[in-house]
C-alpha positions as CSV (number, residue, x, y, z in Angstrom):
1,X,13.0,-12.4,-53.2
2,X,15.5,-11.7,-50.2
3,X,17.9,-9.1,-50.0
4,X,21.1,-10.0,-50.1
5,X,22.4,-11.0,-46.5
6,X,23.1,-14.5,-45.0
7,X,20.0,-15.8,-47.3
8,X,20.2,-18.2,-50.3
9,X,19.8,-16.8,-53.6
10,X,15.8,-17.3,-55.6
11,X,17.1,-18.9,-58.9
12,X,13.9,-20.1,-60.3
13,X,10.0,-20.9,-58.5
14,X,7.2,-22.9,-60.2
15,X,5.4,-26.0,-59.6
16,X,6.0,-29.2,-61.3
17,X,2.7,-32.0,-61.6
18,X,1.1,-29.4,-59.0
19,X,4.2,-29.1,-56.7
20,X,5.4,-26.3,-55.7
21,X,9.1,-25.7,-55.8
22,X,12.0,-23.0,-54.6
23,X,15.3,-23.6,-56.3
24,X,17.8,-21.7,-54.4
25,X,21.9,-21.4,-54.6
26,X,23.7,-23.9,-52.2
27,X,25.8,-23.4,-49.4
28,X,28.6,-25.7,-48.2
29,X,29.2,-26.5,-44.1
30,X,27.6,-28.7,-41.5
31,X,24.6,-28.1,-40.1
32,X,24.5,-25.5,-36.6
33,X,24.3,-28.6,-34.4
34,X,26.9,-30.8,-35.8
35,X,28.8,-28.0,-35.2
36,X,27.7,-26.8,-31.8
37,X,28.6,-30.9,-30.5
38,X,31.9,-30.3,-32.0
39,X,32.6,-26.9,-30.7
40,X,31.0,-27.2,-26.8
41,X,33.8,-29.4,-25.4
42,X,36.7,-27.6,-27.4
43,X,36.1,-24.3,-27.9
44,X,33.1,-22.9,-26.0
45,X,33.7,-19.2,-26.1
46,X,33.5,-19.9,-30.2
47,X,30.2,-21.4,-30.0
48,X,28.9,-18.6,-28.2
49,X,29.8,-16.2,-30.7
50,X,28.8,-18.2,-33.4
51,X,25.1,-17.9,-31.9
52,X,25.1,-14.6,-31.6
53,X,26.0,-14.8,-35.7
54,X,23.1,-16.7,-36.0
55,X,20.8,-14.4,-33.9
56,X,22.6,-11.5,-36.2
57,X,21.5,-13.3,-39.4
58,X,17.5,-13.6,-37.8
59,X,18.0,-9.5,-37.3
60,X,19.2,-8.7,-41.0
61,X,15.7,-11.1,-41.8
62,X,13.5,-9.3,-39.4
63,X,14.9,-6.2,-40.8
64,X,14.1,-7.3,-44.3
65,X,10.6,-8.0,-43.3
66,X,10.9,-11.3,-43.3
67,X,10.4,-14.1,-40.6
68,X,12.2,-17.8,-41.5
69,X,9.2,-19.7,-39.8
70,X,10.6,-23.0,-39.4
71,X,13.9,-22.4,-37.0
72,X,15.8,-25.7,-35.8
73,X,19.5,-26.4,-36.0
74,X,19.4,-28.4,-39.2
75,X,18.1,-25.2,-41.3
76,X,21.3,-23.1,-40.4
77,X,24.5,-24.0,-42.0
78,X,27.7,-22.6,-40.4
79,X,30.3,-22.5,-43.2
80,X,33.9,-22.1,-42.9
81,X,35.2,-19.2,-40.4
82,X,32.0,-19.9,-38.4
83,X,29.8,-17.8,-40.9
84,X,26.3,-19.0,-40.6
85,X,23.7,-19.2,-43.1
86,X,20.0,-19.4,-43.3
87,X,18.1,-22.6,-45.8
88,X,14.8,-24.1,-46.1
89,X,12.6,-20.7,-47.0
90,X,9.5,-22.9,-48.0
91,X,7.7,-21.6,-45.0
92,X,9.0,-18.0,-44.8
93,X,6.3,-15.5,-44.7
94,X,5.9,-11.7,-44.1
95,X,6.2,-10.1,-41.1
96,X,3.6,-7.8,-42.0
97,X,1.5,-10.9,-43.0
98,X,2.2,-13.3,-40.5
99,X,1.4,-17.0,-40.8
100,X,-1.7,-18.3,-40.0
101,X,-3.1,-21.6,-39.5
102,X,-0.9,-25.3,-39.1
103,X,2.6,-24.1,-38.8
104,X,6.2,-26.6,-40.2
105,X,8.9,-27.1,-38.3
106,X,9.9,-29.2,-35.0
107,X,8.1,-29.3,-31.5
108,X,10.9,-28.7,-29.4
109,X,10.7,-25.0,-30.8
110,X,7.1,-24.0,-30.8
111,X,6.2,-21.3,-28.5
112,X,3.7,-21.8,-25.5
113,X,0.6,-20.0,-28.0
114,X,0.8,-22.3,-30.4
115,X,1.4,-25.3,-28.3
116,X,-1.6,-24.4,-26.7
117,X,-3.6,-24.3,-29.3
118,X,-3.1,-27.7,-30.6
119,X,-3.8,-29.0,-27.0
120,X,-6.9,-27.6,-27.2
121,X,-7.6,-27.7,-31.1
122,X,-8.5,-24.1,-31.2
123,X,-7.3,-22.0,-34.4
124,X,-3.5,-21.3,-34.2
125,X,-2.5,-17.8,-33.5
126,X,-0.6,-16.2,-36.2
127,X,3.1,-16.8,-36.1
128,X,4.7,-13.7,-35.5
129,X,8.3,-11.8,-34.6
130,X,7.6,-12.9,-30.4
131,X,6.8,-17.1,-31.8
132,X,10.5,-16.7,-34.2
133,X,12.1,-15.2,-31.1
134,X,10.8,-17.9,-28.9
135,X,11.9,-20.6,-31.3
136,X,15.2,-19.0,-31.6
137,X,16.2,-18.8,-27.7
138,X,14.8,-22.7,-27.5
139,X,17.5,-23.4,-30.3
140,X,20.4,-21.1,-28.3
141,X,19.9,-23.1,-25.5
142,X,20.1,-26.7,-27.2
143,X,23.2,-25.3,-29.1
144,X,25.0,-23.9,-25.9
145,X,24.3,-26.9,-23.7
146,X,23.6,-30.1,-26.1
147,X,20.0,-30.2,-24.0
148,X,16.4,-28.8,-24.6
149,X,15.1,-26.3,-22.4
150,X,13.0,-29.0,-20.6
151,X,13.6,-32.0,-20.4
152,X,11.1,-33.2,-23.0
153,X,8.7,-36.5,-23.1
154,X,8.1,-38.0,-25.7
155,X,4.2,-38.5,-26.2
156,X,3.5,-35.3,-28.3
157,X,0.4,-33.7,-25.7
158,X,3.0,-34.1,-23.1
159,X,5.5,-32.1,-24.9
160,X,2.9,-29.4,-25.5
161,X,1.8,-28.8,-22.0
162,X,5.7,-29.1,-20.7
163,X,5.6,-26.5,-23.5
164,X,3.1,-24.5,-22.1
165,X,2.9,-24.8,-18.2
166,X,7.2,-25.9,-17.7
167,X,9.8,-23.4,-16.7
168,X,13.4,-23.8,-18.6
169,X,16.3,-25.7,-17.0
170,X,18.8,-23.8,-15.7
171,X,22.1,-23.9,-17.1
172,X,23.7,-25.3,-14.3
173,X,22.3,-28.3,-14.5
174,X,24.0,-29.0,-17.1
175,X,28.0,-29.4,-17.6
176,X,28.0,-26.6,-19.9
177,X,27.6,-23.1,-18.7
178,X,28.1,-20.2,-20.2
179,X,28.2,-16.5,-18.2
180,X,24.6,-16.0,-16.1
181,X,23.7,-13.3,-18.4
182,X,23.8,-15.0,-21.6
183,X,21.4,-17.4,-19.2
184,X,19.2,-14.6,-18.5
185,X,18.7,-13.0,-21.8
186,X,17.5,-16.1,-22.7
187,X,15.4,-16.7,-19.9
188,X,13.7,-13.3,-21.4
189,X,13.1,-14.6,-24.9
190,X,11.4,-17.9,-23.3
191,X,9.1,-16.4,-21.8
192,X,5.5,-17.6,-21.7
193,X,4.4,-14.3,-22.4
194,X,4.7,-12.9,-25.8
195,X,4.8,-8.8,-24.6
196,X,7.3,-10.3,-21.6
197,X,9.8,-11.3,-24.5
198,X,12.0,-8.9,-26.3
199,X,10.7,-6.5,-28.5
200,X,12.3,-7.2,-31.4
201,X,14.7,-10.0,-32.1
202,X,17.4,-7.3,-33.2
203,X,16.7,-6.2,-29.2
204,X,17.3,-9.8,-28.1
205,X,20.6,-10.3,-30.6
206,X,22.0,-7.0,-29.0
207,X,21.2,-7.8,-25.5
208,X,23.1,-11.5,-26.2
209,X,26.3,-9.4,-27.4
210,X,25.9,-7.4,-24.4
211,X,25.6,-10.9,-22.5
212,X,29.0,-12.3,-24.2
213,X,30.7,-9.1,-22.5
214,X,31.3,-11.6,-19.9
215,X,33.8,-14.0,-21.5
């Protein structure tokens, strides 16, 4: 059971013909990149401060215990007055007990340890606070600038070694650019290194504020 935060509600939890199931309360909004495509052109300042919401509602998580493990765009929902919210628990484990083994989620957001253990089908390290705070920076940047931070191929062992090996795009080469230190904070949370990244992802949401100082 969560605390009560920017969290669904646990109504009920069983399994049905050997299924496991979560039935939690409902949130209505769009999803963080519907939102993010609408809000880049129009309002960019906005945007920005909606992701440092959403690195605020990662914190209150991480300060529950909790990590989501399965971050991408589709599993925040930003209702109205830009008030994000965090679905899909299915995969959220412990921090104290991370993760092990095959993780969920998206590609695009799996951190260089992981990646590299699928390329060379060794046993996955544990997913822990550094792998949610790499997803999480991946996300910022395809929220703040409509693009990965690489630009991706497609053939999956490709991705993984882009993953692995490939530094992140700079903002400038994109139309979208927010202020260089937002730029650099992330550059921090991407990087290959786990102990290089933030210690905590309440560090990396407070160093993001500190970033927005700029607008």
């Amino acid at each position: 059971q969560l605390p009560d935060g920017p969290f669904p509600k646990l109504l009920d939890a069983g399994a049905v013909k050997g299924r496991d199931f979560l039935l939690a309360s409902w949130f209505e909004g769009s999803d963080a990149l519907s939102i993010a495509n609408h809000l880049r052109g129009l309002n960019p300042n906005e945007l920005l401060l909606i992701c440092a919401r959403i690195l605020d509602s990662y914190r209150a998580l991480e300060a529950a215990g909790w990590l989501h493990s399965d971050v991408h765009p589709r599993n925040i929902i930003v209702q109205s007055g830009s008030d994000p919210r965090l679905i899909d628990f299915g995969q959220a484990c412990r921090a104290d007990e991370p993760r092990t083994g095959t993780r969920a989620g998206i590609a695009y957001f799996f951190d260089p340890q992981y990646a590299e253990a699928l390329l060379n089908n060794t046993t996955p390290p544990p997913y822990d606070p550094a792998s949610e705070q790499y997803a999480l920076a991946a996300l910022l940047h395809l929220l703040i600038t409509g693009y990965h931070y690489q630009d991706f191929a497609l053939e999956l062992r490709q991705m993984l070694r882009q993953i692995v090996e490939g530094a992140p795009q700079q903002f400038s080469a994109h139309r979208n650019s927010p202020p260089r230190a937002v730029e650099a904070v992330l550059g921090r949370a991407l990087r290959k290194a786990p102990e290089a990244r933030f210690p905590t992802i309440a560090a990396f949401a407070k160093r993001f504020r500190a970033g927005l100082s700029e607008l």
